[in-house]
MARSELO-919783 format. One record per atom (N, C-alpha, C): residue number from 1; chain; x, y, z; residue in one letter; atom name. Coordinates in Angstrom, 2 decimals. Layout:
! MARSELO-919783
<n=NUM	chain=A	xx=X	yy=Y	zz=Z	res=A	atom=CA> $
...
END
This chain:
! MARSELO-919783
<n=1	chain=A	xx=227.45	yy=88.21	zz=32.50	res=X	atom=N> $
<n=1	chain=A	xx=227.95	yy=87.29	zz=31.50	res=X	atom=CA> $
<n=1	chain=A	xx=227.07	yy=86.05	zz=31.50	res=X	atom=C> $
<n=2	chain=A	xx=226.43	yy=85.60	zz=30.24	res=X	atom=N> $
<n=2	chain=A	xx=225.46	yy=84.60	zz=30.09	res=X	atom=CA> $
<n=2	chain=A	xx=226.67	yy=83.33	zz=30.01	res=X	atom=C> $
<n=3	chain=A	xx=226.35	yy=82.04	zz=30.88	res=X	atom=N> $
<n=3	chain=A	xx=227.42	yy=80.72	zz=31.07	res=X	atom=CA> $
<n=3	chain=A	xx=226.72	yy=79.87	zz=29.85	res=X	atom=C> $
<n=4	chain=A	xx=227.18	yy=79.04	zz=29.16	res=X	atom=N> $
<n=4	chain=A	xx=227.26	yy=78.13	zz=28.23	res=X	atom=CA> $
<n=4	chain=A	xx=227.45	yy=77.27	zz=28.61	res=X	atom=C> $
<n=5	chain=A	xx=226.88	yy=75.93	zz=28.15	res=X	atom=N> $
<n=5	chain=A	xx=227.20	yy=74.56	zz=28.39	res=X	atom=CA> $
<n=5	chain=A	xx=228.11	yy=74.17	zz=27.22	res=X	atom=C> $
<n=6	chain=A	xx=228.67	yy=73.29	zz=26.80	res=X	atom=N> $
<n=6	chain=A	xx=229.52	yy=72.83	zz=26.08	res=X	atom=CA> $
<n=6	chain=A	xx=228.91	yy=72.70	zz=24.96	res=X	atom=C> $
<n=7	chain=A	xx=227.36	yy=71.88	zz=24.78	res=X	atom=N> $
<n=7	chain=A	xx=226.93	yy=71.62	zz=23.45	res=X	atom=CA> $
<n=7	chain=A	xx=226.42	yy=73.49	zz=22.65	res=X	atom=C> $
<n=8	chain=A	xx=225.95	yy=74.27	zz=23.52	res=X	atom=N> $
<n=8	chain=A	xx=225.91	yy=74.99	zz=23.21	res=X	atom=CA> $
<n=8	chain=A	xx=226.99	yy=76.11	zz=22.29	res=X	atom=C> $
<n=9	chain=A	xx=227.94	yy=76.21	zz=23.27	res=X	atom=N> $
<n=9	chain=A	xx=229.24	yy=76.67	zz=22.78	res=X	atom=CA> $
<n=9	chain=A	xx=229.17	yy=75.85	zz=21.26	res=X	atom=C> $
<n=10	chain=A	xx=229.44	yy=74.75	zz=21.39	res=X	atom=N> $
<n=10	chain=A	xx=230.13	yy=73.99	zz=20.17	res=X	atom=CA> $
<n=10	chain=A	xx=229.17	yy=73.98	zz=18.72	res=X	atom=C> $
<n=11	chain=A	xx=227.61	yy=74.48	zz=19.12	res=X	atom=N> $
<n=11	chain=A	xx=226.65	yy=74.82	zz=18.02	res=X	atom=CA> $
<n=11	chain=A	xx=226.98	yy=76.03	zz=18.09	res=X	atom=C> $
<n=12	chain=A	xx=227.74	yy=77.11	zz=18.46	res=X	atom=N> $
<n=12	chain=A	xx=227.24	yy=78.74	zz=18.55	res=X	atom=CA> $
<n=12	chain=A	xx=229.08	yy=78.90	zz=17.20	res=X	atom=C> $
<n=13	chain=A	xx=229.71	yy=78.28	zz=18.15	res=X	atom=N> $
<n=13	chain=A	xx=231.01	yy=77.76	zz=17.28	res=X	atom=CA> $
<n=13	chain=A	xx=231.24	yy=77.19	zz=15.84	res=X	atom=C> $
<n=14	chain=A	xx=230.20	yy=76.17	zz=15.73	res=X	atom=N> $
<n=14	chain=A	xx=229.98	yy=75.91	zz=14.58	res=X	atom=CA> $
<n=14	chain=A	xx=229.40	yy=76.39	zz=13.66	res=X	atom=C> $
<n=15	chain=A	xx=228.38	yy=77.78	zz=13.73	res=X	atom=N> $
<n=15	chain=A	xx=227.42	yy=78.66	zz=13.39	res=X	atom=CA> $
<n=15	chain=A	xx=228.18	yy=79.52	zz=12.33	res=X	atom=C> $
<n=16	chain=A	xx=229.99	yy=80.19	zz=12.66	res=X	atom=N> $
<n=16	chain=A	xx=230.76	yy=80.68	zz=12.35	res=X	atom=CA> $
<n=16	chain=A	xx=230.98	yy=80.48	zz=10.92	res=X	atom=C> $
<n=17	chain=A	xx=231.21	yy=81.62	zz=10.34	res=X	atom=N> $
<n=17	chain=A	xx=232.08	yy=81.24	zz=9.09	res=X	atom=CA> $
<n=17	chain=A	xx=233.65	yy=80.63	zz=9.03	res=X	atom=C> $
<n=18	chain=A	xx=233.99	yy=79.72	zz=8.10	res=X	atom=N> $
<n=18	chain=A	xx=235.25	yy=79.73	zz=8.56	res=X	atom=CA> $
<n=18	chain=A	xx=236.24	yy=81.00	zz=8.12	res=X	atom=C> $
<n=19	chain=A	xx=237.59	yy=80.63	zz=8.87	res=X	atom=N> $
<n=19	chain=A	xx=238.00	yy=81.90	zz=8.81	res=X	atom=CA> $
<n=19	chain=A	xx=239.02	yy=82.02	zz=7.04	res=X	atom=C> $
<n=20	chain=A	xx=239.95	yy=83.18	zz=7.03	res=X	atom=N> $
<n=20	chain=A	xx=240.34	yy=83.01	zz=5.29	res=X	atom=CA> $
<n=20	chain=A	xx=241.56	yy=82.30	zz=5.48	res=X	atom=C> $
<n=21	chain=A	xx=241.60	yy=81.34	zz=4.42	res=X	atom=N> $
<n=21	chain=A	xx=243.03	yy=80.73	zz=4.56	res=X	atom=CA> $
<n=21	chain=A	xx=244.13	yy=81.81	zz=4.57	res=X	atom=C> $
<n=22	chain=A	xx=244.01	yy=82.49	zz=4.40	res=X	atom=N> $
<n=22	chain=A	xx=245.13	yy=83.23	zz=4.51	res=X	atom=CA> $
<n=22	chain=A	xx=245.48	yy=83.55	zz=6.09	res=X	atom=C> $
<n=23	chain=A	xx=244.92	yy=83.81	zz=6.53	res=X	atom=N> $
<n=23	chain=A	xx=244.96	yy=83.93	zz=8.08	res=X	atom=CA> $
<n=23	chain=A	xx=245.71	yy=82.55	zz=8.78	res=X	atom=C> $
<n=24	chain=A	xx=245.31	yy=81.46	zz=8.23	res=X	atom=N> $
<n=24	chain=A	xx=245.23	yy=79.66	zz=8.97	res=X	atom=CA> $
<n=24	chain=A	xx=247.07	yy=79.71	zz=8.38	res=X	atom=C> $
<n=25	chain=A	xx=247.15	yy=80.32	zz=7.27	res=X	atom=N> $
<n=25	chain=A	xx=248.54	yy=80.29	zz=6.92	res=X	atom=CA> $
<n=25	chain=A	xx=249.61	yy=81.07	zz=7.79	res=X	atom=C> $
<n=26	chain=A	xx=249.05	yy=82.47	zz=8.18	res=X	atom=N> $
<n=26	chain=A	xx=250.11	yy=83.20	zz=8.80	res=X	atom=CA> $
<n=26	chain=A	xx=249.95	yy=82.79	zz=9.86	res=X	atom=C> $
<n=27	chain=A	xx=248.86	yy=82.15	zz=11.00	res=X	atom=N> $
<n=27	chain=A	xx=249.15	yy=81.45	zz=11.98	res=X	atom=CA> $
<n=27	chain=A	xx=249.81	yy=80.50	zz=12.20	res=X	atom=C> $
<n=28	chain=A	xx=249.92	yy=79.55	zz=11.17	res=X	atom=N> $
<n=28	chain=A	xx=251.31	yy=78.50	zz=10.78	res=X	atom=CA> $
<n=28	chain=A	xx=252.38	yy=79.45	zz=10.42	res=X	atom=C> $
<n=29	chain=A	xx=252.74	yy=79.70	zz=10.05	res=X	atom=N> $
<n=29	chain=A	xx=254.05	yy=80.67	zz=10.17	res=X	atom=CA> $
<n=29	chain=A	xx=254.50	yy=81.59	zz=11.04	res=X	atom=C> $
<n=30	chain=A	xx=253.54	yy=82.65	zz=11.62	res=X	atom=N> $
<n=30	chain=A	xx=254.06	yy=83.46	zz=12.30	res=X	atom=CA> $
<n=30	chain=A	xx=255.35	yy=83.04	zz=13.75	res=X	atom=C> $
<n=31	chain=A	xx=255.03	yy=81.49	zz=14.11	res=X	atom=N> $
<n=31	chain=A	xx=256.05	yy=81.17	zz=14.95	res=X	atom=CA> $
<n=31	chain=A	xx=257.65	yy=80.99	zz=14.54	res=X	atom=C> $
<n=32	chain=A	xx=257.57	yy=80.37	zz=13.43	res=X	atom=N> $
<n=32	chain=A	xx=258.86	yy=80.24	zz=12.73	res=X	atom=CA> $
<n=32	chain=A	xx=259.60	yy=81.51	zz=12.28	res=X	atom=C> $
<n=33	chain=A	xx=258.39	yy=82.42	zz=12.06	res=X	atom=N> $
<n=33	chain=A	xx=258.95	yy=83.74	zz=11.54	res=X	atom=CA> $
<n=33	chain=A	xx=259.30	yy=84.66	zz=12.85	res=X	atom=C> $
<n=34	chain=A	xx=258.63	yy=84.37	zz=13.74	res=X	atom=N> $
<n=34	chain=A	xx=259.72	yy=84.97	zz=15.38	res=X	atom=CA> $
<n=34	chain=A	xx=260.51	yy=84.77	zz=15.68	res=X	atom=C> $
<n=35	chain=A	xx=260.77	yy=83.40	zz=15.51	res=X	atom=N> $
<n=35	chain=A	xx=262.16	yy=83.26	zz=16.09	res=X	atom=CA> $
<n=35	chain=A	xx=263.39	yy=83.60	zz=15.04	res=X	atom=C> $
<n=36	chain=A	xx=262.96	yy=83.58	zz=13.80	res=X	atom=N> $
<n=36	chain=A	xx=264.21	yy=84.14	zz=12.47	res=X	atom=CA> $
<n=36	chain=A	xx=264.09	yy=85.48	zz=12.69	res=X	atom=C> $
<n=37	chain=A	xx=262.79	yy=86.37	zz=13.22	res=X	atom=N> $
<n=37	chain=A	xx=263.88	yy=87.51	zz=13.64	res=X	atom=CA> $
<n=37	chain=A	xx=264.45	yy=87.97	zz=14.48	res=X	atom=C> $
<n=38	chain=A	xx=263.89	yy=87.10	zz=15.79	res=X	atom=N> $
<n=38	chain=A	xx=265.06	yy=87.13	zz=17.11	res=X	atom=CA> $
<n=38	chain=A	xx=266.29	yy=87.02	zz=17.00	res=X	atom=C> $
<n=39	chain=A	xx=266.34	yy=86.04	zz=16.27	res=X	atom=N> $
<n=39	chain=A	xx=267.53	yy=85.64	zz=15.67	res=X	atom=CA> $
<n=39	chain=A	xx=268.32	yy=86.12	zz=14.77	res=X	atom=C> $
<n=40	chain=A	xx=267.70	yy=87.06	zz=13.67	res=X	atom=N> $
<n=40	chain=A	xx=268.11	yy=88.13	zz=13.13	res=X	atom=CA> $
<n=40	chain=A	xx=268.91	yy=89.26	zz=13.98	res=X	atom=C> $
<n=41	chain=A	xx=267.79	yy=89.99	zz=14.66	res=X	atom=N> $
<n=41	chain=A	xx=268.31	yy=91.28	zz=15.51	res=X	atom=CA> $
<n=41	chain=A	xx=269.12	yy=90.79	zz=17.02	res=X	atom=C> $
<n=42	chain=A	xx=269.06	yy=89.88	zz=17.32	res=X	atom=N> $
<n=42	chain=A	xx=270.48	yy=88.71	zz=18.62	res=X	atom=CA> $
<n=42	chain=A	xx=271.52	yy=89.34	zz=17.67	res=X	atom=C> $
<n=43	chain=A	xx=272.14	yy=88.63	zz=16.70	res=X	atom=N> $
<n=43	chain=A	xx=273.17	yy=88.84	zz=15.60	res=X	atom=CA> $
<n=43	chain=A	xx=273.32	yy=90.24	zz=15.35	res=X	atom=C> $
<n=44	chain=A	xx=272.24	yy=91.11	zz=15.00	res=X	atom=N> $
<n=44	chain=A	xx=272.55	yy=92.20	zz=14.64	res=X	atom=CA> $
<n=44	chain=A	xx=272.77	yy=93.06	zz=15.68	res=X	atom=C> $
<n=45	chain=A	xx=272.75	yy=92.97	zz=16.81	res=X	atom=N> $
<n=45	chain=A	xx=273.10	yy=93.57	zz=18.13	res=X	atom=CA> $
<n=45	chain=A	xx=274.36	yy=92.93	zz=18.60	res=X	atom=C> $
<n=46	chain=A	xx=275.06	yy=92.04	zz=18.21	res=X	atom=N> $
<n=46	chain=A	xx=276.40	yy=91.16	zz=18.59	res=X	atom=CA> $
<n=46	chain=A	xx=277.18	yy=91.69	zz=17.50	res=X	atom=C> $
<n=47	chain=A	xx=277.14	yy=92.07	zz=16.03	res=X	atom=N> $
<n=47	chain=A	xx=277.64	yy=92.06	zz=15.33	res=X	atom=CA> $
<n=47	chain=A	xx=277.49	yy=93.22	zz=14.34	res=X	atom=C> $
<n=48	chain=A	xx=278.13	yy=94.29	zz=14.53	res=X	atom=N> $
<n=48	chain=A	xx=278.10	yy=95.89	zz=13.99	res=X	atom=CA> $
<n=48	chain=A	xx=277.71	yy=95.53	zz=12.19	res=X	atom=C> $
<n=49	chain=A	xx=278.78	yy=94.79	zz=12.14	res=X	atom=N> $
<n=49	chain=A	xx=278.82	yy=94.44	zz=10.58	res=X	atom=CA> $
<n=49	chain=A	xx=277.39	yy=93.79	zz=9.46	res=X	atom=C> $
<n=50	chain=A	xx=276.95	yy=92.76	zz=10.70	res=X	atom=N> $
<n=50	chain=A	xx=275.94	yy=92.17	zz=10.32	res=X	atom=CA> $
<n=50	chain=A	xx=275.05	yy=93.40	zz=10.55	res=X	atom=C> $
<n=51	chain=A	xx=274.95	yy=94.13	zz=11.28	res=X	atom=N> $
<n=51	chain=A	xx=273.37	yy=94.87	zz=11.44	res=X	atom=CA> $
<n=51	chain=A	xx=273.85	yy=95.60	zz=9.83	res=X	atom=C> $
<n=52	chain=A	xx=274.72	yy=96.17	zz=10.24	res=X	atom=N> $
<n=52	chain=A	xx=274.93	yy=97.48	zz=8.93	res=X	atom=CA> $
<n=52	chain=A	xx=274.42	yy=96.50	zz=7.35	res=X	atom=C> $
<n=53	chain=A	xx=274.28	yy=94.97	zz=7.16	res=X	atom=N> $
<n=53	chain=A	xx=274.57	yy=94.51	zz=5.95	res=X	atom=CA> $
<n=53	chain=A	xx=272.65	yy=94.44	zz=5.85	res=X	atom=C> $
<n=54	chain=A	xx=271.91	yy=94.19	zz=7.31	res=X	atom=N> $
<n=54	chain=A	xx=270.92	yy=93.72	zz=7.68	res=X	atom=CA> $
<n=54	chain=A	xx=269.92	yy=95.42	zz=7.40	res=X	atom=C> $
<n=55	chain=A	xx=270.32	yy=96.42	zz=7.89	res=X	atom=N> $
<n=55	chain=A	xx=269.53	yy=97.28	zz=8.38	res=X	atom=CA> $
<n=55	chain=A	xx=269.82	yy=98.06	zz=6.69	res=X	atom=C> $
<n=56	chain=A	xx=270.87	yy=97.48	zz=5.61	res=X	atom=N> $
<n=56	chain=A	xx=271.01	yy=98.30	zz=4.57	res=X	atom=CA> $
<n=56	chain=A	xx=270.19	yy=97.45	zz=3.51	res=X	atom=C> $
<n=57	chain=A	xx=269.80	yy=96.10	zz=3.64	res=X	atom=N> $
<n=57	chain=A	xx=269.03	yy=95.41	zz=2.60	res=X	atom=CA> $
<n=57	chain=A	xx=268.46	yy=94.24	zz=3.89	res=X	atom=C> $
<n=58	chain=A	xx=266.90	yy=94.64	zz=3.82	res=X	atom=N> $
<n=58	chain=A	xx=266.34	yy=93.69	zz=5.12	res=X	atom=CA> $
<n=58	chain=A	xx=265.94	yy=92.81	zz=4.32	res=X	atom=C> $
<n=59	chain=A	xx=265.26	yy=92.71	zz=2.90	res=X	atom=N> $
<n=59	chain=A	xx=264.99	yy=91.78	zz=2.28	res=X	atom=CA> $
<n=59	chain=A	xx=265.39	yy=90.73	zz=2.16	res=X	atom=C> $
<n=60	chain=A	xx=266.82	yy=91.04	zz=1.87	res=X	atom=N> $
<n=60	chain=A	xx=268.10	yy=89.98	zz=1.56	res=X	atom=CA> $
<n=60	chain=A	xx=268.59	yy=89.24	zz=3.05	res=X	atom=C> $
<n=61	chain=A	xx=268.59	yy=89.72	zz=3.82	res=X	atom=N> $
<n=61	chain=A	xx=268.83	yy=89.07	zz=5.48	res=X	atom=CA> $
<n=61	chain=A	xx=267.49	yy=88.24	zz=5.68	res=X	atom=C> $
<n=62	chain=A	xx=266.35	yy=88.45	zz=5.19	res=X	atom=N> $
<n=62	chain=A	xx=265.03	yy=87.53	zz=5.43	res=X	atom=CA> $
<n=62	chain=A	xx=265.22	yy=86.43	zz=4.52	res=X	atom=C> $
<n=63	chain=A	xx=265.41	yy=86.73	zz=2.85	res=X	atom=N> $
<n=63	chain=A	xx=265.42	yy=85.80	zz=1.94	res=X	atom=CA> $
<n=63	chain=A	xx=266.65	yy=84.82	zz=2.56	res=X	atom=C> $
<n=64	chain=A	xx=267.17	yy=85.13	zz=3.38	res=X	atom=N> $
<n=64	chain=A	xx=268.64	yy=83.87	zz=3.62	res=X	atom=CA> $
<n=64	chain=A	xx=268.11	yy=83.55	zz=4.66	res=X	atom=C> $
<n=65	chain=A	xx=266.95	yy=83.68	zz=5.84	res=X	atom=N> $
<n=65	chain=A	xx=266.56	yy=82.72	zz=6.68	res=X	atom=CA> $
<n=65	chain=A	xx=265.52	yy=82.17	zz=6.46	res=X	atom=C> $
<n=66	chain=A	xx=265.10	yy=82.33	zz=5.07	res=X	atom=N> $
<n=66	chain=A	xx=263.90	yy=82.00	zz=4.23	res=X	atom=CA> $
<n=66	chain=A	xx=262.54	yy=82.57	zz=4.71	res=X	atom=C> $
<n=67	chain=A	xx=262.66	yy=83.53	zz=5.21	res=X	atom=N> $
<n=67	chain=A	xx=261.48	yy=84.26	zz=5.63	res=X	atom=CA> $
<n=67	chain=A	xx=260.83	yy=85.03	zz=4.20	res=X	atom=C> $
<n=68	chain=A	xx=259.16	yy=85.23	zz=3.65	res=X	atom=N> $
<n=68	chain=A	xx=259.20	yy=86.07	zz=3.03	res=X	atom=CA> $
<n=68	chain=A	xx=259.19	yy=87.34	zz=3.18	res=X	atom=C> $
<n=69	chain=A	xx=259.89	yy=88.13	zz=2.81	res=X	atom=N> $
<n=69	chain=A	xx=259.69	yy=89.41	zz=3.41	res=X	atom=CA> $
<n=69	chain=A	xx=258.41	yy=90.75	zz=2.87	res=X	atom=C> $
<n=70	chain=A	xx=256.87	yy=90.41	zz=3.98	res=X	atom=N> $
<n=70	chain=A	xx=256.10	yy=90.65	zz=3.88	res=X	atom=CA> $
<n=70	chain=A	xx=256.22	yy=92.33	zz=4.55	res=X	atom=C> $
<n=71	chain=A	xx=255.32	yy=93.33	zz=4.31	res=X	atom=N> $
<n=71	chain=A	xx=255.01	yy=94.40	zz=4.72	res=X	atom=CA> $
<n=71	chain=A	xx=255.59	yy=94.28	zz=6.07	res=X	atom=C> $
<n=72	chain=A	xx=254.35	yy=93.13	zz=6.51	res=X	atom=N> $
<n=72	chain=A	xx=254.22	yy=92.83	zz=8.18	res=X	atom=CA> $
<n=72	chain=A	xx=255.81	yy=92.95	zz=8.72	res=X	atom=C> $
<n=73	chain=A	xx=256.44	yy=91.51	zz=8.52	res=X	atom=N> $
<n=73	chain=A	xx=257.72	yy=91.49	zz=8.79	res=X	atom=CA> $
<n=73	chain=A	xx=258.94	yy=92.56	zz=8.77	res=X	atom=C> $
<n=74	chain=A	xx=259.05	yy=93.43	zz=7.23	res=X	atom=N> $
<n=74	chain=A	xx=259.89	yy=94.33	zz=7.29	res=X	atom=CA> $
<n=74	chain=A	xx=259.32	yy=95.43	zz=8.26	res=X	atom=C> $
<n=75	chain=A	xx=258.20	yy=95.59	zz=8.59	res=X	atom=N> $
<n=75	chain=A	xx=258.00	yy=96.61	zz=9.73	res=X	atom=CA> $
<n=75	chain=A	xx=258.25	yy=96.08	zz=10.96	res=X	atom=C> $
<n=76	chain=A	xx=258.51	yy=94.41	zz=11.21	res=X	atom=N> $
<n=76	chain=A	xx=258.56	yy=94.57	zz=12.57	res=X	atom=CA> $
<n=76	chain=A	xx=260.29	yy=94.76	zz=12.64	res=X	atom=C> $
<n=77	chain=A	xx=261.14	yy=94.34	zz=11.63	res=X	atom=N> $
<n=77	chain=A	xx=262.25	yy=94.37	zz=12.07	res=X	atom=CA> $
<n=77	chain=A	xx=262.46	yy=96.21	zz=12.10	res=X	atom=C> $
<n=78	chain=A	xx=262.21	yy=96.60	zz=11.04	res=X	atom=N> $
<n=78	chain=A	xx=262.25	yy=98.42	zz=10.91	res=X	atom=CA> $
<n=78	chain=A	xx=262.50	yy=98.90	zz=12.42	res=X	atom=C> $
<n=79	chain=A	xx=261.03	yy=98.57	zz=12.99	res=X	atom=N> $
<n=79	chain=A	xx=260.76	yy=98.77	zz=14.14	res=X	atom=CA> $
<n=79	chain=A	xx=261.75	yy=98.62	zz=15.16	res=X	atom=C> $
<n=80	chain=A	xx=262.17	yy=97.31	zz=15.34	res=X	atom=N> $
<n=80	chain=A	xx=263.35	yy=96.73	zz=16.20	res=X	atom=CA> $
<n=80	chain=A	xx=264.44	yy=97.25	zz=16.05	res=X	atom=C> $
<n=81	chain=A	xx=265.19	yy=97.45	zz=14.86	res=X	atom=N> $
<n=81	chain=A	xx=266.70	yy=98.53	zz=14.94	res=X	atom=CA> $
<n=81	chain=A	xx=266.17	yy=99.47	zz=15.26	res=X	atom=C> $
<n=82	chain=A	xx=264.99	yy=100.54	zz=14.90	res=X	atom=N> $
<n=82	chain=A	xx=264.69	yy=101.84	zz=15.16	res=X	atom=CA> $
<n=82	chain=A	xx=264.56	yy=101.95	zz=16.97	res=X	atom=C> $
<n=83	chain=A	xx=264.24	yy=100.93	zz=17.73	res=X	atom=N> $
<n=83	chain=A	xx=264.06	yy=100.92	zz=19.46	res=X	atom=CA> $
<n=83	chain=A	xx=265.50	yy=100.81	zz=19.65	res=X	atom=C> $
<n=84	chain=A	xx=266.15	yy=99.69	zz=19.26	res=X	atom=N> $
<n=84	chain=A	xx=267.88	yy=99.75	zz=19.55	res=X	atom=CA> $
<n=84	chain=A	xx=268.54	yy=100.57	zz=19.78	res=X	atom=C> $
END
């Protein structure tokens, strides 16, 4: 492994393209959007009723914690009742 000095790093760093806003966006979000579905599937594991309202329209359980409900997202919750 070749070591770097700092100015180096920070020209090799700066060399980079930047990255797509779209990315800078879901990194601002993706935290807020973890914990709404922790918080989603907590509830839906406490509460038979809520999963059944959750696991029958996931859209509508995201749009009320204001999440958008992206590909990404409805697969991770999919995912999460389907391990349950």
């Amino acid at each position: 492994m070749t070591a770097f000095d700092h100015e180096e790093l920070g020209r090799l760093i700066a060399a980079l393209r930047p990255v797509p806003a779209g990315w800078v966006r879901a990194a601002q979000e993706l935290p807020a959007a973890r914990l709404a579905i922790e918080g989603i599937v907590s509830r839906a594991v406490a509460d038979a009723a809520y999963r059944d309202r959750v696991v029958a329209d996931l859209e509508s359980a995201l749009a009320e914690e204001g999440i958008e409900p992206t590909p990404a997202v409805l697969d991770e919750l999919r995912d999460r009742f389907i391990s349950d």
